[in-house]
Backbone bond lengths (Angstrom), bond angles and torsions (degrees), N, CA, C in turn:
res aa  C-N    CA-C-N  psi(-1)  N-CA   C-N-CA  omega(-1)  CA-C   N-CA-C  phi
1 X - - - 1.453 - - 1.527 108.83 -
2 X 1.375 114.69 125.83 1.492 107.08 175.15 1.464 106.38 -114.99
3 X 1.569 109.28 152.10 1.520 137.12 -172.47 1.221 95.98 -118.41
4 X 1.722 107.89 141.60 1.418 112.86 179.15 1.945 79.83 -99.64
5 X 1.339 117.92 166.56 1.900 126.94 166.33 1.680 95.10 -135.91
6 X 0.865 87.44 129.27 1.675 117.03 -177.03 1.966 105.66 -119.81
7 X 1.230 124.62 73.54 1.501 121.26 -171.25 1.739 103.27 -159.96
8 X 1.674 98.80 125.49 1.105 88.26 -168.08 1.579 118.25 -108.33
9 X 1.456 108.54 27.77 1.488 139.51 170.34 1.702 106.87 -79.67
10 X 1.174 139.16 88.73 1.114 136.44 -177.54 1.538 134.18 -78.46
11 X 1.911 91.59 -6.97 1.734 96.93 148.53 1.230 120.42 -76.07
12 X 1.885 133.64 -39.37 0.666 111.63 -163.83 1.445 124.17 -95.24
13 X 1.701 105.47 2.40 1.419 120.94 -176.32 1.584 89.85 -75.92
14 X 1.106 124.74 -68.49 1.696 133.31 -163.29 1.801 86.11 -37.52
15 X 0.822 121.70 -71.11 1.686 142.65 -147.71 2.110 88.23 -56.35
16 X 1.396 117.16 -54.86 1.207 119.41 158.94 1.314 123.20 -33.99
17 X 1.688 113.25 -84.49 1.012 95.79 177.88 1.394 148.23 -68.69
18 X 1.316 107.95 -7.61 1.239 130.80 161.31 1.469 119.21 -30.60
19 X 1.664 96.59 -53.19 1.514 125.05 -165.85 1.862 109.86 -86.73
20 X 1.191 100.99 -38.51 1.673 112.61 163.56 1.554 124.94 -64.77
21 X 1.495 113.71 -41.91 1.468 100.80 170.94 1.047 105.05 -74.02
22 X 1.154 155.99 -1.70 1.639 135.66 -152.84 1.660 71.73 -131.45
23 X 1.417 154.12 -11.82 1.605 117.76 138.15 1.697 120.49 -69.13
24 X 1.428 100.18 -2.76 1.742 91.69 -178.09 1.443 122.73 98.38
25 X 1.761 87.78 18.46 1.671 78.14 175.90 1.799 93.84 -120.34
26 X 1.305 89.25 173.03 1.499 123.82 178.34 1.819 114.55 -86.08
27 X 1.309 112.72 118.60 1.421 115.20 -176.74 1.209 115.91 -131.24
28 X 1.578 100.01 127.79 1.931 100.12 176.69 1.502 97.43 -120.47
29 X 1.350 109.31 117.24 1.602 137.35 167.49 1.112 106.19 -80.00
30 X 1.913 107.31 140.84 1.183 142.99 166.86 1.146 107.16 -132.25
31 X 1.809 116.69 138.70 1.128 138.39 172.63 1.914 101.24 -80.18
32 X 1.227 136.76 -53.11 1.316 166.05 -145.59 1.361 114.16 -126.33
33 X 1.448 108.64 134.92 1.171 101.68 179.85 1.265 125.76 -85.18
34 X 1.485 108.03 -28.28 1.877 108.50 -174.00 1.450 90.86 -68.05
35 X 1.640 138.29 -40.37 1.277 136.25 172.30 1.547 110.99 -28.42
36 X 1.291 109.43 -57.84 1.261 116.40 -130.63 2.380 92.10 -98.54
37 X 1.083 88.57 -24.71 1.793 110.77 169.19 1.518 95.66 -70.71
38 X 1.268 140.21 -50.94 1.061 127.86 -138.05 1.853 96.00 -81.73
39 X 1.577 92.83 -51.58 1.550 103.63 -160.66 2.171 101.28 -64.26
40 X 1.175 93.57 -15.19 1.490 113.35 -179.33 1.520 105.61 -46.52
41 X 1.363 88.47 -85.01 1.896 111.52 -162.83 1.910 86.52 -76.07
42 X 1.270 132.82 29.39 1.618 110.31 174.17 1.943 76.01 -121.66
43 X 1.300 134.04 -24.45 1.409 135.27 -176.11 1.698 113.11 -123.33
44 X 0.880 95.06 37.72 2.075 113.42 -179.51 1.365 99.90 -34.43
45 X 1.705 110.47 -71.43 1.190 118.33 -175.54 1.434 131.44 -64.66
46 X 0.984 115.80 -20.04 1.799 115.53 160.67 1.012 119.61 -75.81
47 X 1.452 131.77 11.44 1.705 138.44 -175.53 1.696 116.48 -108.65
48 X 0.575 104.73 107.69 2.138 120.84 174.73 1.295 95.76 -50.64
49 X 1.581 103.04 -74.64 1.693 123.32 -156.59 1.445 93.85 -149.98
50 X 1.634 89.45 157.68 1.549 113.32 178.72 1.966 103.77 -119.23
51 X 0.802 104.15 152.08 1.448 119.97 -173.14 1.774 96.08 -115.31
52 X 1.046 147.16 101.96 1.550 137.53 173.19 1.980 109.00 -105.69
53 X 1.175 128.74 117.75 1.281 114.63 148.03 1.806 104.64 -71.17
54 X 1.289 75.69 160.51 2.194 108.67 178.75 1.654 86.11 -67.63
55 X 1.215 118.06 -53.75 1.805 99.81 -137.72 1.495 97.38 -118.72
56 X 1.774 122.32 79.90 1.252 116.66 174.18 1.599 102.62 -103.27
57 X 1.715 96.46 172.48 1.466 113.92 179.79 2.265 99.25 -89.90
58 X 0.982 89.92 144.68 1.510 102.69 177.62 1.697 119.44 95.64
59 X 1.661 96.90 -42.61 1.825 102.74 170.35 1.619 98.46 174.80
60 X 1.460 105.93 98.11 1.690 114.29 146.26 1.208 115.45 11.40
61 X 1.579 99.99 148.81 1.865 107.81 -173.79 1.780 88.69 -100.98
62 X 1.385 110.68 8.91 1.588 95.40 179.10 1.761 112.12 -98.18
63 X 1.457 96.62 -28.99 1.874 111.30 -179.89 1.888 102.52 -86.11
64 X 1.534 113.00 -25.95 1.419 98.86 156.40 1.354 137.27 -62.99
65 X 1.708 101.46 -34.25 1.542 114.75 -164.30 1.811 86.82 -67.93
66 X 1.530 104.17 -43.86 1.778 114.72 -144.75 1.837 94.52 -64.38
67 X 1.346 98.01 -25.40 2.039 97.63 -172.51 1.448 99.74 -90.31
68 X 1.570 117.13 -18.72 1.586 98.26 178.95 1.465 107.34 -60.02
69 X 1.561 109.23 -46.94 1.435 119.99 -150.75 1.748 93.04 -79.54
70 X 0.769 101.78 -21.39 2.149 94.83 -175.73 1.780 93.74 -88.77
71 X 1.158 139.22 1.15 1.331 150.90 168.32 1.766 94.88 -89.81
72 X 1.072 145.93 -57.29 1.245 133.39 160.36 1.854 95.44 134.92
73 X 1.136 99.66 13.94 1.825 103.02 -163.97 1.158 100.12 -103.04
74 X 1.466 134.24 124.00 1.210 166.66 -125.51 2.131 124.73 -115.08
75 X 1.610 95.24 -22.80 1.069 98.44 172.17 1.164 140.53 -44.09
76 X 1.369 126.47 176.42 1.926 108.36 -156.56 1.446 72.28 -105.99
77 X 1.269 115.86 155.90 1.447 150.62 171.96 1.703 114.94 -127.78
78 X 1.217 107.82 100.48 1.508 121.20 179.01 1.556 105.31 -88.56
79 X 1.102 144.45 133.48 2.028 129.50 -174.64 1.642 92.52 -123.85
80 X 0.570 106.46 172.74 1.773 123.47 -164.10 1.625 96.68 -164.30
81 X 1.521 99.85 125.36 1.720 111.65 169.59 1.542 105.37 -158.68
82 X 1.228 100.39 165.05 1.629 112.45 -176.78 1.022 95.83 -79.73
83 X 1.132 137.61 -27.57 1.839 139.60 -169.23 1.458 125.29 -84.99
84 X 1.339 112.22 105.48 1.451 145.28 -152.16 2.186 102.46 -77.83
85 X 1.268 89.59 -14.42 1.985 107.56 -160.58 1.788 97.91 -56.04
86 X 1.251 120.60 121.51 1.627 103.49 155.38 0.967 118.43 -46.27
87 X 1.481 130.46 -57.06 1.858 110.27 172.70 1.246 137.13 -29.11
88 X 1.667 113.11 -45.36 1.094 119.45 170.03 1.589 132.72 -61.80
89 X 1.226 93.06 -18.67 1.541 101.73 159.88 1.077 144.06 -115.75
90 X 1.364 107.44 10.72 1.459 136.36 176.73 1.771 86.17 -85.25
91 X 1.340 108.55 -59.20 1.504 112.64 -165.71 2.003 131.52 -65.19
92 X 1.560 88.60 -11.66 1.033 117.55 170.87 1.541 111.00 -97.06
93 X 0.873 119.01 -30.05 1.567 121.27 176.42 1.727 108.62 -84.63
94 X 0.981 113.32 -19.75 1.460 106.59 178.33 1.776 99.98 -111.46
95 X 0.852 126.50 -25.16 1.594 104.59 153.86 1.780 135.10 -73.37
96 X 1.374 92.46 39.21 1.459 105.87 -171.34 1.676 131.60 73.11
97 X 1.539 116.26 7.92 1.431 111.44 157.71 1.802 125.05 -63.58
98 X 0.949 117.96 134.61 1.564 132.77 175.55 1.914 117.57 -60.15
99 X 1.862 95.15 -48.69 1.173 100.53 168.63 1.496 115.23 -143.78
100 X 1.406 113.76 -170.79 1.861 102.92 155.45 1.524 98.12 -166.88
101 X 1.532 98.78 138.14 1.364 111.86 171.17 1.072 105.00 -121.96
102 X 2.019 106.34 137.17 1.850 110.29 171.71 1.713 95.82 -82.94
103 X 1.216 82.99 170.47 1.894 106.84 -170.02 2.025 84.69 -116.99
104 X 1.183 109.07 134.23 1.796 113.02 -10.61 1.001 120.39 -101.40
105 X 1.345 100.20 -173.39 1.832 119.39 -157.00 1.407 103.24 -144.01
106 X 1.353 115.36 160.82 1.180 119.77 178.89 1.915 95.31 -107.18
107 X 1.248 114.11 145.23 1.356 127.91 -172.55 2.021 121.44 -43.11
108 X 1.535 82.70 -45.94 1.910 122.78 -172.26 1.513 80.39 -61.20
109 X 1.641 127.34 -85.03 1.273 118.51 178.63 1.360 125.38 -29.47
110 X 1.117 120.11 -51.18 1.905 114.76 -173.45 1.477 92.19 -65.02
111 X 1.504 130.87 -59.40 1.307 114.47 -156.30 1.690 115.96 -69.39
112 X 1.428 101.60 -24.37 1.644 90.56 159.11 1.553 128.19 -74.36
113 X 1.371 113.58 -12.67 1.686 107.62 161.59 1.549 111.13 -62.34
114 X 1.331 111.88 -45.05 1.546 133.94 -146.57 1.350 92.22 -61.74
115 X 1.695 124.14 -49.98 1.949 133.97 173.82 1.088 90.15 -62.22
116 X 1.180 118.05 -59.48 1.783 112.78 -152.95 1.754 101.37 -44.72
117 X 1.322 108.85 -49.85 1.529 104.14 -157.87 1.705 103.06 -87.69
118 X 1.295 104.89 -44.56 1.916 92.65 166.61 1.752 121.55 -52.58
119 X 1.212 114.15 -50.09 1.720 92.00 163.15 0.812 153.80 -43.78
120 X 1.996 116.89 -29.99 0.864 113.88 143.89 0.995 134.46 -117.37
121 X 1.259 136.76 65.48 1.345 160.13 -118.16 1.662 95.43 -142.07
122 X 1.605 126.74 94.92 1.294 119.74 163.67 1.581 109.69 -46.22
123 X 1.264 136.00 -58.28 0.979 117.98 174.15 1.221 143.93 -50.66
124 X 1.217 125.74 -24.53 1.462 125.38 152.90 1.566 117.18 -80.35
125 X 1.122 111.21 -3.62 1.846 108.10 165.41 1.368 106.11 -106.30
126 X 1.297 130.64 48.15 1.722 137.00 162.50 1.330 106.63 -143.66
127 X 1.682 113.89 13.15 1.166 119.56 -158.23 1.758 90.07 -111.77
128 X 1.593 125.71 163.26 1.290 140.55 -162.83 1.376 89.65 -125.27
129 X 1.421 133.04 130.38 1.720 132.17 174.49 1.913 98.25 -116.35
130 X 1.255 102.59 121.01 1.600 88.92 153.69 1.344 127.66 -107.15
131 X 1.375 106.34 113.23 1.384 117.01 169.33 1.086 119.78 -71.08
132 X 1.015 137.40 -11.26 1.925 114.90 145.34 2.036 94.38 -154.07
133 X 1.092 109.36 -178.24 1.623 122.39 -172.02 1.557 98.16 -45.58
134 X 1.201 112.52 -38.12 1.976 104.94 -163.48 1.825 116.87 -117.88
135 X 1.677 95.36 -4.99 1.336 92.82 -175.98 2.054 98.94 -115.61
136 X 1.380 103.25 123.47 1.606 110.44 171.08 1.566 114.83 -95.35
137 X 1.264 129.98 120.28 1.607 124.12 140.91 1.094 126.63 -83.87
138 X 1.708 113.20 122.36 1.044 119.87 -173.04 1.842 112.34 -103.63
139 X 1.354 132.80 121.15 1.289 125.87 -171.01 1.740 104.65 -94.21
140 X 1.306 109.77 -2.06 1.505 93.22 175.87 1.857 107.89 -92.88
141 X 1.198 96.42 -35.77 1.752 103.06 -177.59 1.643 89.30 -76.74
142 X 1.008 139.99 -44.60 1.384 139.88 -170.45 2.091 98.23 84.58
143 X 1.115 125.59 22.38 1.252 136.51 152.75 1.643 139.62 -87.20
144 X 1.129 99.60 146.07 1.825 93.47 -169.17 1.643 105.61 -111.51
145 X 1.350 130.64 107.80 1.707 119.08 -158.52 1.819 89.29 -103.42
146 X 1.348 104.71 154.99 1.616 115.75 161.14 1.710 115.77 -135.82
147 X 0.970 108.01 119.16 1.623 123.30 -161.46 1.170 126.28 47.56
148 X 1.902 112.45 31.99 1.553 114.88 166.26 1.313 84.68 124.99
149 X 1.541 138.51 -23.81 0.891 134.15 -157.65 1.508 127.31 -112.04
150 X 1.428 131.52 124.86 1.424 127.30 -163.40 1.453 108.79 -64.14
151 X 0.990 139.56 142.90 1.549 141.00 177.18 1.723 105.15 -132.51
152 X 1.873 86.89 125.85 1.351 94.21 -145.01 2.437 100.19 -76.04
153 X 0.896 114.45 147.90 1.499 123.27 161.52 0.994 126.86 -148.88
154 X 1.223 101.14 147.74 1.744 114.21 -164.80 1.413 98.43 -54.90
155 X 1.480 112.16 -172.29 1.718 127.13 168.04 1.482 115.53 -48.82
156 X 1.314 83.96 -56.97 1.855 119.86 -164.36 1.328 94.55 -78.28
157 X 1.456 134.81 -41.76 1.619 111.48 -169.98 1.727 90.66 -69.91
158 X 1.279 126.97 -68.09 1.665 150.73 -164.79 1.676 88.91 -35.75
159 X 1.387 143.37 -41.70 1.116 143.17 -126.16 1.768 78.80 -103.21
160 X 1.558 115.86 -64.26 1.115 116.81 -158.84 1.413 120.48 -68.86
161 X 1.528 122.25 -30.22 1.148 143.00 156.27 1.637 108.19 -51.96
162 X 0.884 140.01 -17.63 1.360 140.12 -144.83 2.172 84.74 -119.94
163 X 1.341 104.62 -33.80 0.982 106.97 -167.49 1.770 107.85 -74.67
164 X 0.903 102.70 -59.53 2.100 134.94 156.89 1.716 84.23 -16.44
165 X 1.382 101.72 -76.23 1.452 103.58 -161.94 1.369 144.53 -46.90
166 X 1.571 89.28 -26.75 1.522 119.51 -159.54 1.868 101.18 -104.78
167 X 1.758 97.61 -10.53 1.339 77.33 168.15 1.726 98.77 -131.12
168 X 1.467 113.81 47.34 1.417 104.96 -175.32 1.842 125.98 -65.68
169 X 1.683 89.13 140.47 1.482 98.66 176.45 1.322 99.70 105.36
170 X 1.662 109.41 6.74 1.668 102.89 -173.29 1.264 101.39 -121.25
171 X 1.148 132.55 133.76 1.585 128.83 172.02 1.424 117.90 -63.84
172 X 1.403 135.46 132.99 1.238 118.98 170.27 1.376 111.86 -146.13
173 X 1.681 111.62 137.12 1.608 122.40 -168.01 1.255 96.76 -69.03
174 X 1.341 114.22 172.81 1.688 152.86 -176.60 1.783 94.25 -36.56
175 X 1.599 91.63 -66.58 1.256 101.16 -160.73 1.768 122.44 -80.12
176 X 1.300 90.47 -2.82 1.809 96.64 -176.52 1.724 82.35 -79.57
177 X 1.108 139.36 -62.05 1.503 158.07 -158.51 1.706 97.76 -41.55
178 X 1.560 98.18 -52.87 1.347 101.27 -162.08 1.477 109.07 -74.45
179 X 1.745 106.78 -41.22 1.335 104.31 -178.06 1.861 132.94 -74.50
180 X 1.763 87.80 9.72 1.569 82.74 -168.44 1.670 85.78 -109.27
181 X 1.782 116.59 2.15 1.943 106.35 -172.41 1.706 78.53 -100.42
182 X 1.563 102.32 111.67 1.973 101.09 179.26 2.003 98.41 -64.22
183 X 1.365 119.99 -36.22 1.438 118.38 -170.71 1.302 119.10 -51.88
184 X 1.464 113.62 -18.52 1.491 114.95 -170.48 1.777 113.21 -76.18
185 X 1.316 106.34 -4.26 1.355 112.49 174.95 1.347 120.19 -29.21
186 X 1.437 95.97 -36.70 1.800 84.28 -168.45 1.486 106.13 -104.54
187 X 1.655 114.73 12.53 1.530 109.73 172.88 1.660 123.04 -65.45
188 X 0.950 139.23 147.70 1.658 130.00 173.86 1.229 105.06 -152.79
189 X 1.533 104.50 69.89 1.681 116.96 -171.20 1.461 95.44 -162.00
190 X 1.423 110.66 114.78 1.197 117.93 -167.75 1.530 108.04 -76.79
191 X 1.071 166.56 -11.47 1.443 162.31 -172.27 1.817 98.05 -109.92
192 X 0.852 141.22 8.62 1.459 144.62 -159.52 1.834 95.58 -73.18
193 X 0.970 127.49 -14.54 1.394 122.54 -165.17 1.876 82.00 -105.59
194 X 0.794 116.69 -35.90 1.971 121.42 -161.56 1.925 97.39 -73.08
195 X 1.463 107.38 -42.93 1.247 126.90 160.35 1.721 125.16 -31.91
196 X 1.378 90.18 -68.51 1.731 116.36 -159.79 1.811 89.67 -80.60
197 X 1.536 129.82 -35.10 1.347 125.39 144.08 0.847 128.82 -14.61
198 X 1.469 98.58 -83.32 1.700 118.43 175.54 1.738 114.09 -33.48
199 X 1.499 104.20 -63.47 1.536 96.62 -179.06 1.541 125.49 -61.44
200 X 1.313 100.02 -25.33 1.540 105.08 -173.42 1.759 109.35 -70.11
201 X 1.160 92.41 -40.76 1.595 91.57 164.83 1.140 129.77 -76.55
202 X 1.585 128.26 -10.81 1.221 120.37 178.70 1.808 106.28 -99.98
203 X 0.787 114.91 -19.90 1.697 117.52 163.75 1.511 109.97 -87.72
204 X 1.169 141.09 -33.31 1.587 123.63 151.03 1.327 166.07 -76.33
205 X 1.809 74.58 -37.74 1.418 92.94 173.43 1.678 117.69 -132.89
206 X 1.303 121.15 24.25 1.178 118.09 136.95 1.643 136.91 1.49
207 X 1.449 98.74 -80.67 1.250 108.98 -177.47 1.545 113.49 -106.12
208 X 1.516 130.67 5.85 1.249 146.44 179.75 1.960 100.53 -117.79
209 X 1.387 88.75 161.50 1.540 111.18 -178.84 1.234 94.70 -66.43
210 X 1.676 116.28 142.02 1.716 107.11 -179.42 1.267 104.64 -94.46
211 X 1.082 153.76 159.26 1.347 165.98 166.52 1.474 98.16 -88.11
212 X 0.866 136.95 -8.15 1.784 139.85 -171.82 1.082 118.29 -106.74
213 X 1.675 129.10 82.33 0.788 138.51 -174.89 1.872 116.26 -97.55
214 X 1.525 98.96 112.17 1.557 101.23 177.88 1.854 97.63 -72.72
215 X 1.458 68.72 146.67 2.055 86.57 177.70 1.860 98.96 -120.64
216 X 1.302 95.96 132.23 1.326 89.68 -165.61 1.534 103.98 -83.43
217 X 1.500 126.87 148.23 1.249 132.59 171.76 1.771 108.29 99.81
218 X 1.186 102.00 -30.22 1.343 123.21 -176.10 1.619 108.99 -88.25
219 X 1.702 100.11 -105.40 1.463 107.34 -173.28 1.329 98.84 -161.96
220 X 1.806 95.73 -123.23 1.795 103.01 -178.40 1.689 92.06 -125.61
221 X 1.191 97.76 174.78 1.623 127.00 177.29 1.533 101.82 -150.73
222 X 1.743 82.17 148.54 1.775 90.00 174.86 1.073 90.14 -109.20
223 X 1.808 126.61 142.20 1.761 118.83 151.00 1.525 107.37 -100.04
């Protein structure tokens, strides 16, 4: 998943990304905002999420957010400002930000906005992921194709895979898996996630590199 950072504090950007690659994501830093706008809307589509501070040099994370959204592009916009004011976040929230956190912040907090808003993030569900050279997930068809070709899965395999995906590069136990597939309600079989694994790997990745890496003690990860 890549994050554009828009902050022109360079302790606290370093200290960010610092903290973002080592969840596995991808970060392109800007000092400036018209900088950091420009390289934006010329690479729209390689962007997950945007990270904006309020108070940059060149053009505001509020006249960036305000031209993404009059551009018609949908990405989650997280804003970050020193400014504590309800207005300021009233005013930021109605010019099309998703969320806003004052600084400071503790790290754990931002990265739970950062899931929170990519899950449900229309824009990352119109989006196509390839999990390896020949196999595509698609979140708008809700289908998984391998060499052009749809490959069929149950609810429950598609659901859990879908889950893997949406938080790749992140490890996640048994029970995070189970509690984010709502259908499994009526499972009462404790290995059912180790199961629905099993198949997903044997209809995809068989004969391809798996992207599904069990972590021991933990769970699975997607890379």
């Amino acid at each position: 998943m890549k994050i554009g950072l828009i902050e022109d504090n360079r302790i606290l950007a370093k200290s960010l990304i610092k903290g973002l690659k080592q969840e596995n994501f991808t970060v392109e830093h800007f000092l400036r905002g018209d900088d950091g706008e420009n390289f934006f809307l010329m690479n729209r589509d390689s962007f997950d999420l945007l990270i904006l501070d309020l108070m940059l040099p060149g053009k505001s994370g509020e006249e960036i957010c305000q031209n993404i959204r009059k551009l018609g592009i949908s990405i989650p916009i997280l804003m970050l400002t020193a400014k504590s004011e309800t207005e300021n976040k009233v005013n930021g929230l109605m010019i099309g930000a998703d969320d806003y956190l004052t600084k400071p912040f503790e790290f754990d907090e931002l990265l739970a906005r950062i899931y929170a808003l990519t899950r449900r993030s229309p824009h990352l569900q119109k989006r196509e992921i390839w999990l390896t050279p020949n196999i595509l997930f698609n979140f708008q068809s809700k289908g998984v194709y391998k060499h052009n070709q749809e490959v069929k899965l149950s609810p429950k395999e598609f659901s859990v895979l879908e889950v893997l995906v949406l938080n790749k590069g992140k490890a996640l136990t048994r029970d995070q898996i189970f509690d984010k597939v709502s259908d499994f309600a009526a499972d009462n079989w404790s290995n059912s996630i180790d199961v629905h694994i099993k198949n997903i790997r044997k209809k995809l990745f068989k004969d391809e590199k798996d992207p599904i890496k069990t972590v021991r003690g933990i769970g699975y990860r997607l890379e």
